[in-house]
TORTOR-851909 format. One line per 2 residues: number of its first residue (from 1); for each residue y, z, x of C-alpha. Coordinates in nm, 3 decimals, padded with zeros to 5 digits. Example, Ala and Ser with C-alpha at 12.3 -4.5 7.8 and 13.67 -1.06 7.14 Angstrom:
2
1> -00.450/00.780/01.230; -00.106/00.714/01.367
REM end
This chain:
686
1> 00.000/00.000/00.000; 00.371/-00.086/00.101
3> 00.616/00.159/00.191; 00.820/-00.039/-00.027
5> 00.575/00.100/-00.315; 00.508/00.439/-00.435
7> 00.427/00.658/-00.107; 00.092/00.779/-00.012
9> -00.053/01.158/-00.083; -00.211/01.325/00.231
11> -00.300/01.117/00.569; -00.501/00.799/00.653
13> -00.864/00.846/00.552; -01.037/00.618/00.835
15> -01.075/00.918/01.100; -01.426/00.962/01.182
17> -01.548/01.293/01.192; -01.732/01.413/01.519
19> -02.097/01.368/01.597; -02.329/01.618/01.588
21> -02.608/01.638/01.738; -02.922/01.726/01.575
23> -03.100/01.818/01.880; -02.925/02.170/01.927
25> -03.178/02.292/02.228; -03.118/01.975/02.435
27> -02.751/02.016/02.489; -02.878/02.219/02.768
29> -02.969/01.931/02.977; -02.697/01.700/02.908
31> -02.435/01.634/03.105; -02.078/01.778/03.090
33> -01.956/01.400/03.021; -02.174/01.319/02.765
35> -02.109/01.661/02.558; -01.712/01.559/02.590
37> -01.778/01.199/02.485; -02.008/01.338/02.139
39> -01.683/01.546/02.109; -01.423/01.304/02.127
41> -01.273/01.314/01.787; -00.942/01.124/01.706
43> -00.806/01.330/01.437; -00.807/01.639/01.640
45> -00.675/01.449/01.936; -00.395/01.343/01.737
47> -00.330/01.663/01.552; -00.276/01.814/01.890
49> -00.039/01.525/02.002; 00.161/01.635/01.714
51> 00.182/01.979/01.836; 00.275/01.903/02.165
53> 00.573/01.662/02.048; 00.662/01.919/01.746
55> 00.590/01.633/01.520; 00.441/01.841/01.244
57> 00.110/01.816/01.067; -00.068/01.507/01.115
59> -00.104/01.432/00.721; 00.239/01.500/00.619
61> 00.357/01.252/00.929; 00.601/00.975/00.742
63> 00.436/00.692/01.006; 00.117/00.573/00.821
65> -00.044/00.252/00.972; -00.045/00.028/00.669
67> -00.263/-00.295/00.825; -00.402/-00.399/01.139
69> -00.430/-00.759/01.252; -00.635/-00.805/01.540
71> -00.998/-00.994/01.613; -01.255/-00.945/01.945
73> -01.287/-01.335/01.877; -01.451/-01.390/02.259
75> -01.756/-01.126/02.163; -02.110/-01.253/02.045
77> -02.115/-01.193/01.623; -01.769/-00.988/01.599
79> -01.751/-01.022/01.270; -02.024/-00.926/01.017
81> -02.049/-00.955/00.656; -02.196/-00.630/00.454
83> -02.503/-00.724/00.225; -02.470/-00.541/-00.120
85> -02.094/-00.567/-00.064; -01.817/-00.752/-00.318
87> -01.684/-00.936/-00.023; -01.672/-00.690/00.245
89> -01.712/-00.767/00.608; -01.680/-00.585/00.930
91> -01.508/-00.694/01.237; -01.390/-00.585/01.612
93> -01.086/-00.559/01.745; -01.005/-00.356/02.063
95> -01.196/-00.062/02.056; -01.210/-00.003/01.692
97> -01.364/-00.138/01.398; -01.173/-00.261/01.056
99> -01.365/-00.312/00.753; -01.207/-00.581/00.516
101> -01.241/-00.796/00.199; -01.224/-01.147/00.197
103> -01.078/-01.152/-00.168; -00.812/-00.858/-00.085
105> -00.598/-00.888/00.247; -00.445/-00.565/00.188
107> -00.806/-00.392/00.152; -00.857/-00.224/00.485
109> -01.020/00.065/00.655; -01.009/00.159/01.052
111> -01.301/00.309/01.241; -01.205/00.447/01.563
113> -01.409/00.635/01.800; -01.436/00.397/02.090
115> -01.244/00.451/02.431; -01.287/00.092/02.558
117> -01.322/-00.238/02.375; -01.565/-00.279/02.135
119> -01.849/-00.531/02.300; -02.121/-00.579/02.032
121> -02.186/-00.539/01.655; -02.508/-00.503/01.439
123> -02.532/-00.462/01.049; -02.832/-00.331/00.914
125> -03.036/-00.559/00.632; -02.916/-00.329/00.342
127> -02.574/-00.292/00.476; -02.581/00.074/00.471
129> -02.576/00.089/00.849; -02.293/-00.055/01.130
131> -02.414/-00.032/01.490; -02.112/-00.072/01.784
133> -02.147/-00.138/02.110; -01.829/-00.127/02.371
135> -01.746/-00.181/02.759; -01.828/00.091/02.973
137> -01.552/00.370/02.988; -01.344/00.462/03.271
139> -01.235/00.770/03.115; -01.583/00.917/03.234
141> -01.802/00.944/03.522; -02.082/00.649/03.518
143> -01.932/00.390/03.333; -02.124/00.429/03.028
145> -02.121/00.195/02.730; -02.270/00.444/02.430
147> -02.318/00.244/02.109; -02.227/00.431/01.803
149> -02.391/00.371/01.464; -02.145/00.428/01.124
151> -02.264/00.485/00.761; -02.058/00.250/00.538
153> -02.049/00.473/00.254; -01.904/00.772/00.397
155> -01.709/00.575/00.649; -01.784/00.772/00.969
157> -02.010/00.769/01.268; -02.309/00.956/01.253
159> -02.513/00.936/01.590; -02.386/00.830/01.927
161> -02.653/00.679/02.127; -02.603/00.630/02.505
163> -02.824/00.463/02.798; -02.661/00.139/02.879
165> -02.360/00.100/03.098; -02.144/-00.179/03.209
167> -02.102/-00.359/02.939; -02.344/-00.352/02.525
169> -02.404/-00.701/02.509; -02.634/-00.736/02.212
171> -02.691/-00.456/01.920; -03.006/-00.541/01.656
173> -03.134/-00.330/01.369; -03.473/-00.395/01.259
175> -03.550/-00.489/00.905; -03.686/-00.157/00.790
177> -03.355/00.005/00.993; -03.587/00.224/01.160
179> -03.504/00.084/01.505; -03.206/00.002/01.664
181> -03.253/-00.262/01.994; -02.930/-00.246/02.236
183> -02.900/-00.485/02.559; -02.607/-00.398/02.865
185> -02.486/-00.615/03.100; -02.719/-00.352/03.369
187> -03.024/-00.560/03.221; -03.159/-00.296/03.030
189> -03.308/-00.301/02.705; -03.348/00.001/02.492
191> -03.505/00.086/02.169; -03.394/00.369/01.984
193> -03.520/00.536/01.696; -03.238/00.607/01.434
195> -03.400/00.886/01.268; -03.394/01.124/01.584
197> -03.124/00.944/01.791; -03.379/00.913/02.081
199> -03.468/00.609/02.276; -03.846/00.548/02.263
201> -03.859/00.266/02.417; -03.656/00.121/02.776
203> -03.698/-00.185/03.031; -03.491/-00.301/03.325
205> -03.454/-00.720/03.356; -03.404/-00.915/03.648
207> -03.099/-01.061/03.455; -02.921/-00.917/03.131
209> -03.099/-01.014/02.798; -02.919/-01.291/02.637
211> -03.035/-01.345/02.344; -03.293/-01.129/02.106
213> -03.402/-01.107/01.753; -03.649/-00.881/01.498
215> -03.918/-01.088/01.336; -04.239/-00.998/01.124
217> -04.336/-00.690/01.114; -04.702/-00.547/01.006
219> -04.928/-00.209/00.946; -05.104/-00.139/01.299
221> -05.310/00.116/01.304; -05.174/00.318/00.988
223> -04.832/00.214/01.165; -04.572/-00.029/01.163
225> -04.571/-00.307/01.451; -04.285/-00.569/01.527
227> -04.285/-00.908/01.666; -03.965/-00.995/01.884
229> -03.839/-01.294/02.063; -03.619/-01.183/02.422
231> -03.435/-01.441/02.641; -03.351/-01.329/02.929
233> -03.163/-01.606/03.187; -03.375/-01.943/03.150
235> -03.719/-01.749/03.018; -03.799/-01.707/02.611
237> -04.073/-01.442/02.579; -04.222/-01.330/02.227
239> -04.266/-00.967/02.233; -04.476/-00.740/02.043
241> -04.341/-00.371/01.977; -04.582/-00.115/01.861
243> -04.708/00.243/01.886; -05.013/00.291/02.184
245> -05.144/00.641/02.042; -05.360/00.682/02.323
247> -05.026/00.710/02.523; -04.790/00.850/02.236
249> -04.521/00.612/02.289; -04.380/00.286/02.172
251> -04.431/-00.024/02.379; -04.288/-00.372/02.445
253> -04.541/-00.607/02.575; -04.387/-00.977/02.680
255> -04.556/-01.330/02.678; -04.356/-01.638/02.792
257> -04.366/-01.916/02.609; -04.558/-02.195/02.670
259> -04.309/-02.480/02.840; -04.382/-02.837/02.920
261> -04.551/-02.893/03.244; -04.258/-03.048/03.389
263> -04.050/-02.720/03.314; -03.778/-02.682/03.099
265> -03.418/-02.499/03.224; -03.197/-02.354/02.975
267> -02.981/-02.071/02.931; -03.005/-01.905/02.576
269> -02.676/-01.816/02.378; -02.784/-01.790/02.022
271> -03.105/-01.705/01.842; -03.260/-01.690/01.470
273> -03.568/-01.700/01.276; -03.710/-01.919/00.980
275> -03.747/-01.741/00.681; -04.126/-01.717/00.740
277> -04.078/-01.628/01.123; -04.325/-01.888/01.196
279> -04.015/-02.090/01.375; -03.745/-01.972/01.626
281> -03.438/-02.139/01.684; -03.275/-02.086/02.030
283> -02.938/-02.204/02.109; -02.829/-02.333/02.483
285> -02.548/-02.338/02.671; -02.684/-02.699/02.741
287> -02.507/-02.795/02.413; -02.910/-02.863/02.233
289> -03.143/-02.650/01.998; -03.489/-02.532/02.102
291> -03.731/-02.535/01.835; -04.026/-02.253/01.939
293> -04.336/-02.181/01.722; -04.302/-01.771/01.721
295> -04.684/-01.746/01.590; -04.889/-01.910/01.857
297> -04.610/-01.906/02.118; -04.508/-02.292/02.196
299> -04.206/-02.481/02.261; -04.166/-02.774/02.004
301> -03.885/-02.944/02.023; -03.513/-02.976/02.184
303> -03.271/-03.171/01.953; -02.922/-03.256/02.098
305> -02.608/-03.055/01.949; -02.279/-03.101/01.963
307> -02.093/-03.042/02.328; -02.001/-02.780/02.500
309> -02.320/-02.512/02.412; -02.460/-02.359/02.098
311> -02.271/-02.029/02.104; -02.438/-01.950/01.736
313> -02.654/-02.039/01.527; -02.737/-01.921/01.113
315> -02.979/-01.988/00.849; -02.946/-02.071/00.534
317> -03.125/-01.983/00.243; -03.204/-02.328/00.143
319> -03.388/-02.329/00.521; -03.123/-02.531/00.650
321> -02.937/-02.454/00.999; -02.580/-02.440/01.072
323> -02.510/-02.501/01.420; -02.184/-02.320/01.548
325> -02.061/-02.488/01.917; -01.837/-02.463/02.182
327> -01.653/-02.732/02.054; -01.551/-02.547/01.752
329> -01.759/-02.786/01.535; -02.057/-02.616/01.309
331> -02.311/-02.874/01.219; -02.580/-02.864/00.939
333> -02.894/-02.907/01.030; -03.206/-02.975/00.816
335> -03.621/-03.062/00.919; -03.837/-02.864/01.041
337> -04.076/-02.853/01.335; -03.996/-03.178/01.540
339> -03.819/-03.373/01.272; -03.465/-03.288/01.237
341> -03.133/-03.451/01.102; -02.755/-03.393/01.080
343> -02.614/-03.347/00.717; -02.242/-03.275/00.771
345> -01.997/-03.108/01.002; -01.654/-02.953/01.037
347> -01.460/-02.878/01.290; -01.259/-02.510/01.331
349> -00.964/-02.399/01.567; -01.210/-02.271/01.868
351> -01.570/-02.213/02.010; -01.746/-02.052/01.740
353> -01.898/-01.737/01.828; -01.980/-01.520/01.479
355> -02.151/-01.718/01.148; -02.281/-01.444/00.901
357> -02.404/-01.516/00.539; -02.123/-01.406/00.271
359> -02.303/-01.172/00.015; -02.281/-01.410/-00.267
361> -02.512/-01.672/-00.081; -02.307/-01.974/-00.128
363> -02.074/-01.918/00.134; -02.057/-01.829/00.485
365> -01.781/-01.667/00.753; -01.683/-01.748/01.067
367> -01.553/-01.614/01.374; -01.387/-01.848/01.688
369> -01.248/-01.756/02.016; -00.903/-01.853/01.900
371> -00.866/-01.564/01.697; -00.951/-01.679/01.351
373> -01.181/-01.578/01.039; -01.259/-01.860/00.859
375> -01.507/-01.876/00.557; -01.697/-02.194/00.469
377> -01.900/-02.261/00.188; -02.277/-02.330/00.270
379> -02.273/-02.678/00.075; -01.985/-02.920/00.209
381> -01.833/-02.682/00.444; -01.529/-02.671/00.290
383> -01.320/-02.379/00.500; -01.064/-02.124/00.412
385> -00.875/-01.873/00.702; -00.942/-01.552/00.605
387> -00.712/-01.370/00.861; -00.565/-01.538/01.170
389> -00.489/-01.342/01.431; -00.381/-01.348/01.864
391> -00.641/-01.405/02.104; -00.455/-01.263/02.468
393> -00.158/-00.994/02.482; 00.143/-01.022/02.217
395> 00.429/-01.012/02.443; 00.733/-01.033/02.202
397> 00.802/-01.001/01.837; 01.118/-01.094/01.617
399> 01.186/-00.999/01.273; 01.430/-01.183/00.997
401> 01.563/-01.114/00.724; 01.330/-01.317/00.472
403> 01.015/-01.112/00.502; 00.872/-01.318/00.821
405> 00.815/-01.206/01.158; 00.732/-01.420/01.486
407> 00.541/-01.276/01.770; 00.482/-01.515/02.080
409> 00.191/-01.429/02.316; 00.057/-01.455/02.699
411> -00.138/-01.819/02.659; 00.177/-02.006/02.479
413> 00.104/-01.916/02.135; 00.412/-01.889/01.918
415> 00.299/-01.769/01.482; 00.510/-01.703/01.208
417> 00.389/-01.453/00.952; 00.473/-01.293/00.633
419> 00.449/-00.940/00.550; 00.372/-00.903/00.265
421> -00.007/-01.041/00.273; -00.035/-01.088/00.677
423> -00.083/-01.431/00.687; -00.002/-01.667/00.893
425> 00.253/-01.933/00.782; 00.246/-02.159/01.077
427> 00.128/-02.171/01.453; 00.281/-02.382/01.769
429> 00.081/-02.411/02.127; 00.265/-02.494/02.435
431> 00.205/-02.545/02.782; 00.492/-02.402/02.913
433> 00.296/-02.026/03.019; 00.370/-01.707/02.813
435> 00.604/-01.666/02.544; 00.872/-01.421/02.737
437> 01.112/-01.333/02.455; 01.211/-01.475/02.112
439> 01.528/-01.482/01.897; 01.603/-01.619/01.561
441> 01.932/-01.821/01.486; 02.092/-01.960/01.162
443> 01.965/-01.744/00.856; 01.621/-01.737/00.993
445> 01.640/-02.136/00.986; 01.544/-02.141/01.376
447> 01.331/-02.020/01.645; 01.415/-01.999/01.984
449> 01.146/-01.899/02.276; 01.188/-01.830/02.628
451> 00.872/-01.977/02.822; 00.723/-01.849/03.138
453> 00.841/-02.200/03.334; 01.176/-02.151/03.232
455> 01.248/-02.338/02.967; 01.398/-02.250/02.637
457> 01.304/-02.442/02.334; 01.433/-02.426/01.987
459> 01.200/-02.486/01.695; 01.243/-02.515/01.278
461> 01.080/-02.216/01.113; 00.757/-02.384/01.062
463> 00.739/-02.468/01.394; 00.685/-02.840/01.314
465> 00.963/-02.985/01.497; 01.151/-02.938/01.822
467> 01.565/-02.925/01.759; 01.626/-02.869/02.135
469> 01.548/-02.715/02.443; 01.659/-02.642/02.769
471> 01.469/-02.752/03.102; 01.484/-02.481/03.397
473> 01.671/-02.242/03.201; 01.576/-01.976/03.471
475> 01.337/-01.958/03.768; 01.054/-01.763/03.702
477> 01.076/-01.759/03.374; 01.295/-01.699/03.064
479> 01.250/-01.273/03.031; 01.502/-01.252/02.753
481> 01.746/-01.419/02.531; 02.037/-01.297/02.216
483> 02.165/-01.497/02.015; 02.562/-01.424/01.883
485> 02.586/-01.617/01.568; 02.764/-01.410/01.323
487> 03.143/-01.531/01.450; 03.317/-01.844/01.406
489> 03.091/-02.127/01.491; 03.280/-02.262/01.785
491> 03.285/-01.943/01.965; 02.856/-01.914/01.911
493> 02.682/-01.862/02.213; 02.304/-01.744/02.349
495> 02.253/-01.535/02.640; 01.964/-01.570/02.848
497> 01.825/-01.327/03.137; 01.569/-01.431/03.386
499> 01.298/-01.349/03.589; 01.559/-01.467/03.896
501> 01.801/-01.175/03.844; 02.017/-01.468/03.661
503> 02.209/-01.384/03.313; 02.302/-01.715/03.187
505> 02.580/-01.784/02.849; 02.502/-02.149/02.690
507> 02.707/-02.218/02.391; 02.499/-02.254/02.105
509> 02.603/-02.553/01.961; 02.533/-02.796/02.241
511> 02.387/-02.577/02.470; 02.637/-02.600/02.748
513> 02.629/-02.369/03.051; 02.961/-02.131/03.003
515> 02.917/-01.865/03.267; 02.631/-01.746/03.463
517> 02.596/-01.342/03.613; 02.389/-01.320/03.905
519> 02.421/-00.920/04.047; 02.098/-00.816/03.934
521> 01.867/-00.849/04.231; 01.535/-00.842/04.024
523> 01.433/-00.974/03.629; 01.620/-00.932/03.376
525> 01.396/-00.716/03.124; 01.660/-00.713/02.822
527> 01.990/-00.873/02.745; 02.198/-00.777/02.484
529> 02.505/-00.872/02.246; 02.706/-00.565/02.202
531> 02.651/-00.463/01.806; 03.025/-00.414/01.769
533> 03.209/-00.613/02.021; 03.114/-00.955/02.071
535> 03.263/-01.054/02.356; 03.038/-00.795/02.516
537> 02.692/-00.853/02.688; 02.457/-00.593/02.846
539> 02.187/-00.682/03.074; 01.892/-00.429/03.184
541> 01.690/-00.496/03.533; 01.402/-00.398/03.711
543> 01.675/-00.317/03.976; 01.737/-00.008/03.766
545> 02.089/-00.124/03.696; 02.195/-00.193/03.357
547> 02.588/-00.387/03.371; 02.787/-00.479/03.093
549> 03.009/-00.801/03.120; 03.323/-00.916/02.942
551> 03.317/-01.315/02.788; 03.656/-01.281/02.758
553> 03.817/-01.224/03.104; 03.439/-01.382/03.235
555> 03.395/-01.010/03.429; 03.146/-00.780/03.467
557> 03.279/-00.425/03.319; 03.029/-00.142/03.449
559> 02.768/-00.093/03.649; 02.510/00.196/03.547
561> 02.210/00.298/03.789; 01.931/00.528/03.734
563> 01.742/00.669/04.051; 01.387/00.560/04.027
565> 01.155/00.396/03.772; 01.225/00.055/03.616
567> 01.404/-00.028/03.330; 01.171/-00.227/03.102
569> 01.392/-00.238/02.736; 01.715/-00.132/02.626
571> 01.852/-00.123/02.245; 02.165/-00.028/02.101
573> 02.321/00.272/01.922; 02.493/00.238/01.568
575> 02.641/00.575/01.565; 02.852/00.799/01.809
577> 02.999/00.567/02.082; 02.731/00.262/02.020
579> 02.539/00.376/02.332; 02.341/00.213/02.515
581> 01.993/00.297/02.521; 01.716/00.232/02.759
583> 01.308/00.332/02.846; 01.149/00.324/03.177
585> 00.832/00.391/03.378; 00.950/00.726/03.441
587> 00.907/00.806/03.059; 01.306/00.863/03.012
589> 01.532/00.746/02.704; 01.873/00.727/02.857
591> 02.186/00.686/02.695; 02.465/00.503/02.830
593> 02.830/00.474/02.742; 03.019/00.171/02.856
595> 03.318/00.435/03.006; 03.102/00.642/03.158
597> 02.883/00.574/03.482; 02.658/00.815/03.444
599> 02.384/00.856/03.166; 02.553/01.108/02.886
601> 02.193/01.187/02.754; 01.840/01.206/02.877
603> 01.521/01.247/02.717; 01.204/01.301/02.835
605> 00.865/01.172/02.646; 00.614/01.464/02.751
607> 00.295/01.200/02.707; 00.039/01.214/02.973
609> 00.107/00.863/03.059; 00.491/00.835/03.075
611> 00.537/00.481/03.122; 00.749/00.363/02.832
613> 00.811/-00.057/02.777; 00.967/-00.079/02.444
615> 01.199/00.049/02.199; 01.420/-00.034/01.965
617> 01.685/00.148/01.679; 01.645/00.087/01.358
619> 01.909/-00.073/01.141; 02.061/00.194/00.985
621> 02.084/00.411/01.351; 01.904/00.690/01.230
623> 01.571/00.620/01.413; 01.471/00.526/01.758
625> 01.119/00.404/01.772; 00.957/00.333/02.120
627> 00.588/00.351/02.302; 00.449/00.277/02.590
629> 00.078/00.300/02.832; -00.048/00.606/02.616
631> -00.087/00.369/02.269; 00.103/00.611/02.091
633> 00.385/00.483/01.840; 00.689/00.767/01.879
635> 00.998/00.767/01.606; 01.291/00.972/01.747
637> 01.577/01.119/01.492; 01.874/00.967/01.677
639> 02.140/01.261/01.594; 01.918/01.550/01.648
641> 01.717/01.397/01.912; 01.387/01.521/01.782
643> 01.020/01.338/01.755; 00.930/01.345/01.384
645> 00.679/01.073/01.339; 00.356/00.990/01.609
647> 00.147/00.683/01.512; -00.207/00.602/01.685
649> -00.310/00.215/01.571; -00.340/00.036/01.895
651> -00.651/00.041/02.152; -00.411/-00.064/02.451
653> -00.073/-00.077/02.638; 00.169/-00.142/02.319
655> 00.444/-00.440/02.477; 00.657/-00.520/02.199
657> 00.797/-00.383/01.839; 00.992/-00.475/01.591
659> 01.178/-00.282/01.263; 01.185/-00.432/00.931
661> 01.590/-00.490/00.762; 01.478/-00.256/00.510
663> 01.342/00.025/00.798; 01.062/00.028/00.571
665> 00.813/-00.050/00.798; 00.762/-00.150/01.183
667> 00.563/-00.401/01.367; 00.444/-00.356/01.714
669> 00.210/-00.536/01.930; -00.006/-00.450/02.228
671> -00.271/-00.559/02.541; -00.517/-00.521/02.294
673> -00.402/-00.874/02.094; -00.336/-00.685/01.787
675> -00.052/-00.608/01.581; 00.025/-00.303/01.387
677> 00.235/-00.297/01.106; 00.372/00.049/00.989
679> 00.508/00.223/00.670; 00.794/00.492/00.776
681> 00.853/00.665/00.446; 01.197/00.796/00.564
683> 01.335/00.475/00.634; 01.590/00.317/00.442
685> 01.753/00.681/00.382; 02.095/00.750/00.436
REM end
């Protein structure tokens, strides 16, 4: 719900709750790190962030994360549908997990739990079960990866299960859900049982397992036995699972498959089963399909796909086989055994790395590399984007005045969104490097970028058509640019601050160079039109000097300098004397006055990690919102100087933010390629 709506009761309900352990007498033998990681619990974490910033209580806090938009797109099956479900689907992005509707954009609930990115995801058959996998952490000894396992009804984890490091690669539940079957990057396998939380079952690789899958299962013995399939580098091996009483343990026996005589090479990416298990389907990063028959343990048949690999692979329930590729094409397939055809095709925005069956069974969804969730319908492949998101680190974002925002990334993305359902009105790719700063001219009519080569380029809103640009704007790239549009339109300019140390003023109507500052002797991070003056521009450097200049007698006015750290933002004051304000990697908010050389206030952020690199007042002055390294989104109350609002969304470093007109809501973006957008239930206040 909107902050522009009726406010919420209480806090966010996606918290998980801690772990507990079942096995009471063995938390004797574990080790001090793995007792801390069961007991890493966000909500408390965060209460006692609020403490230490005298923020309040964590449910009355006025910042509530509204929606997250954000997508793992590069991980194997990062996106999940839930059987049983009206729609619902799980999917990565940084180290937490968002279940979401595809009918209902504004339906969404965060998991959070894991300290790195989450790697791997697993669904059990009924849907009652979500397994996740992430990167090893560095915030403990032995760079272990634990995989965590959620119950979708309560929303919250329930056992933590730990054994791999490096890297989960592949999570699979079996079809009873009795078993869960976890791969690393260290090229071990393990088997856990879900019941106890134990692993029963564990094998080191010569290489990590690449691809592996559950078939038939059977009564052995008065207990249940599994058939597998396990490809590991350029060998497919059908395994059997099953109980050895005379041992008391569970055990994986392995038998290759039998290959032509003249060998075959592949490297597996994808895998799946016929509906009778009889066949297996095995993907290649050799762009072609390997047709095995699971029961007596032969190859069949390779058949040609697409270019650029089969990164994944789904069955139908018709028994027909869409092939997702590298390409970013998905290809229906139909036969069986040797004889094979091609049906239809369509092509999507990137590789194609997730295809899971929608619960209705006519329909499918689809996860690419670019950042996209796409759903298709099983018969024509007719395709929808579900949510669109950024696929590398969102390094600026602008906000107008007609409910759109535009946030430019790392790789030369520039989108346009709205706000009000999160999608994503229209995208432009460049080769120019990384979007470096953005600016909005004429009513919201216009879109200017700063590029990473140094160009500046001016687009329409949609991003269709170039209206101008300027080649070698800066060396080393455009770092920031401010447009002064509100005055008569022959005295419209833009500044521009560079990488170089350079602050350049072009007028605006034909782009002409005016004047040019260069007494900064590192980047520019920030240039600014004064808010009341316009004949007034500030500039803030990594030099740790921020200097103000005068248009008018084409002067520069003061000089400020700050001992140590480097200046990485600066906004502007409404109130008082229209300060100046600015964050650094020291962790300091100072406060400048253009009369005064000195800093008249300083403020401190007391976060373990102190490096701040954004902020930004909100339009009515009553709020200063800025964050930094520790993730944490911090609202300050300008005239008494106090913290009143915290806000954890992001998994990473957060780069950039934004306020809405209305100081409704806020809009930040991070390392972690997602965006957070905020309700603040005091803005808007007088």
């Amino acid at each position: 719900m909107s902050a522009r709506g009726q406010p919420k009761v209480g806090g966010v309900q996606t918290r998980p709750d801690l772990f507990e352990s079942a096995r009471g007498s063995e938390r004797n033998n574990e080790s001090k790190e793995d007792v801390e990681m069961d007991n890493l619990d966000p909500a408390t974490h965060d209460q006692e962030l609020h403490e230490l910033y005298g923020a309040g209580n964590l449910d009355e806090d006025p910042l509530q994360l509204e929606h997250m938009i954000g997508f793992n797109g590069d991980n194997h099956n990062a996106v999940m549908t839930l059987p049983n479900s009206d729609g619902n689907y799980v999917k990565s992005m940084g180290n937490l997990l968002s279940i979401e509707n595809l009918n209902d954009p504004h339906d969404q609930t965060i998991l959070r739990g894991h300290d790195m990115q989450v790697s791997a995801l697993a669904v059990s058959s009924c849907g009652s079960m979500v397994a996740s996998g992430q990167v090893g952490t560095r915030n403990f000894k032995g760079n272990a990866a634990p995989v965590f396992v959620w119950d979708m009804e309560l929303k919250k984890r329930i056992v933590a299960l730990r054994g791999l490091s490096i890297k989960v690669n592949l999570l699979e539940f079996s079809d009873d859900g009795k078993f869960l079957l976890g791969c690393g990057e260290d090229s071990l396998l393990y088997v856990w049982d879900l019941l106890s939380g134990e692993v029963v079952y564990g094998q080191r690789f010569d290489k990590p397992v690449s691809v592996v899958k559950w078939g038939a299962s059977y009564i052995d013995n008065r207990r249940t036995a599994y058939e597998l399939a396990v490809g590991s580098s350029s060998i497919m091996c059908k395994g059997y699972f099953c109980f050895d009483a005379s041992r008391v343990q569970w055990n994986l026996s392995l038998t290759p498959f039998a290959l032509p005589s003249g060998g075959l090479t592949r490297f597996f990416s994808s895998i799946e089963f016929s509906e009778d298990k009889r066949y297996l389907y095995v993907g290649s990063t050799g762009a072609d399909l390997l047709i095995f028959r699971h029961d007596i343990g032969v190859y069949r048949a390779m058949i040609p796909v697409g270019s650029n690999g089969v990164s994944s692979l789904l069955r139908l329930p018709n028994g027909d086989l869409l092939v997702g590729g590298g390409d970013g094409t998905i290809t229906t397939l139909r036969g069986e055994d040797l004889s094979w055809e091609a049906i239809e095709s369509v092509k999507l925005g990137g590789k194609v790395t997730s295809m899971t069956l929608a619960s209705n069974q006519t329909e499918f969804v689809a996860g690419i590399s670019s950042g996209e969730v796409v759903r298709c319908l099983s018969s024509g492949l007719s395709k929808q984007v579900v949510t669109s998101c950024h696929s590398s680190e969102i390094s600026s974002i602008v906000f107008g005045n007609s409910g759109t925002f535009v946030t430019g990334t790392s790789d030369g993305f520039v989108k346009v969104w709205d706000i009000t359902d999160y999608a994503c009105i229209s995208t432009r790719k460049e080769s120019s490097g990384a979007v470096l700063s953005l600016s909005l001219i004429k009513e919201d009519t216009a879109v200017v970028c700063g590029w990473g080569d140094g160009k500046i380029n001016c687009y329409d809103i949609e991003l269709e058509n170039q209206l101008w640009y300027i080649n070698q704007a800066h060396k080393l790239g455009t770092t920031s640019l401010a447009i002064c549009d509100n005055i008569e339109e022959r005295l419209q300019y833009m500044a521009s601050g560079g990488g170089d140390g350079a602050v350049r003023i072009w007028r605006l109507s034909n782009r002409e160079l005016l004047n040019q500052y260069s007494e900064h002797a590192k980047g520019i991070s920030k240039v600014l039109v004064d808010n009341v003056h316009s004949n007034l521009v500030h500039s803030a450097s990594l030099d740790c000097t921020v200097l103000s200049y005068n248009l008018k007698i084409s002067k520069r006015q003061i000089c400020h300098i700050i001992k140590g750290g480097h200046i990485t933002d600066m906004t502007q004051r409404w109130d008082s004397e229209n300060e100046l304000v600015t964050c650094d990697t020291n962790g300091r908010l100072l406060n400048w006055d253009i009369d005064v050389r000195e800093p008249v206030l300083a403020i401190k952020d007391a976060g373990h990690l102190p490096n701040l690199r954004t902020c930004a007042v909100s339009p009515t002055g009553n709020y200063l919102a800025f964050a930094g390294d520790d993730t944490m989104l911090k609202i300050l109350h300008v005239p008494t100087s106090q913290i009143v609002s915290l806000g954890r969304g992001h998994s990473g470093v957060i780069t950039c933010l934004a306020w809405t007109p209305d100081e409704k809501q806020i809009v930040t973006g991070g390392l972690d390629t997602c965006m957070c957008i905020w309700n603040f239930y005091l803005g808007g206040m007088s």
